[in-house]
C-alpha positions in Angstrom: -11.0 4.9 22.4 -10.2 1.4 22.2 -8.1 -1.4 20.7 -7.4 -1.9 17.2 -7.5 -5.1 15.8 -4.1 -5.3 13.5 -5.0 -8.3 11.4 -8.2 -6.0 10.3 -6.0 -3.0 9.6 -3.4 -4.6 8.1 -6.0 -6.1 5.7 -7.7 -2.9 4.5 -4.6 -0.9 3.6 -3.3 -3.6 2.3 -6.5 -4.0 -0.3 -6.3 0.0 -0.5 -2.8 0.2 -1.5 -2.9 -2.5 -4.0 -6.0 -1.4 -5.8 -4.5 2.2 -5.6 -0.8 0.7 -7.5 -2.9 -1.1 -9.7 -5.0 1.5 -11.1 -2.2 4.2 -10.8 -0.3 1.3 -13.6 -3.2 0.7 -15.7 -3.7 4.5 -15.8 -0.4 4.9 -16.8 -0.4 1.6 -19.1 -3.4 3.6 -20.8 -2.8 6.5 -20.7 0.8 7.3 -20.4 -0.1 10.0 -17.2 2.1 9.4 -14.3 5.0 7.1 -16.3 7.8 9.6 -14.7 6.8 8.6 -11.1 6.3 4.7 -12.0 9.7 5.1 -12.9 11.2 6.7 -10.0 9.4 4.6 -7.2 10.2 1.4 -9.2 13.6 1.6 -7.5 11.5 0.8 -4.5 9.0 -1.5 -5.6 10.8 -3.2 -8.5 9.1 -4.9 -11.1 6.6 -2.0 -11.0 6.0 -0.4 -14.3 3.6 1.4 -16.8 2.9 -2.0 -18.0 0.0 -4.5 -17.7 2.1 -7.0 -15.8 3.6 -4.5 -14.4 0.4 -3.1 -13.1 -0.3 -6.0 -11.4 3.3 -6.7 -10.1 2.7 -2.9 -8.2 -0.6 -4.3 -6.8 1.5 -7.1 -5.0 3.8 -4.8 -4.1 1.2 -2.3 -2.9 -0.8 -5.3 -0.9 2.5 -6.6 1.0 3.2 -3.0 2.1 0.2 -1.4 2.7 -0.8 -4.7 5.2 3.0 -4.4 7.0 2.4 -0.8 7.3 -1.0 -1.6 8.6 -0.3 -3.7 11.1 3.0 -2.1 12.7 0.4 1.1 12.6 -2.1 -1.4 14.4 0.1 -2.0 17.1 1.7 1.4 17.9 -1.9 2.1 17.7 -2.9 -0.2 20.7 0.7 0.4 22.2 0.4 4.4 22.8 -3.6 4.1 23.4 -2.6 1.8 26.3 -0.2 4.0 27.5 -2.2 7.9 27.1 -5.3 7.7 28.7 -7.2 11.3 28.7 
């Protein structure tokens, strides 16, 4: 196919996965939908919660590992297409 560049990827999922924690916390801010499962994956991303500032803490959260998990995917990516060739 060809290579992936792991500075791009690592970019977009990182902007994906902080505008997706940021709007799942202002829709729970809002709203109250979704509070329960703030709750439960703020063990993992703490400072995450049904909160404005918490919103926005989640979107951090979300960029830092949405652009890690972007770029390790980025380089398996280009490590396994270098290696399989069809």
């Amino acid at each position: 196919m060809g290579k992936v560049n792991e500075i791009a990827l690592a970019l977009a999922l990182g902007i994906l996965y902080g505008a997706i924690f940021l709007v799942f916390g202002l829709l729970s801010a809002t709203t109250g939908w979704g509070s329960e499962a703030i709750r439960v994956h703020s063990g993992f991303f703490p400072g995450w919660g049904p909160t404005i500032i918490g919103s926005i803490i989640g979107a951090i959260w979300g960029i830092i590992f949405g652009a890690v998990f972007g770029y390790i995917l980025g380089i398996l990516y280009n490590y396994f297409d270098n290696k399989i060739k069809l």
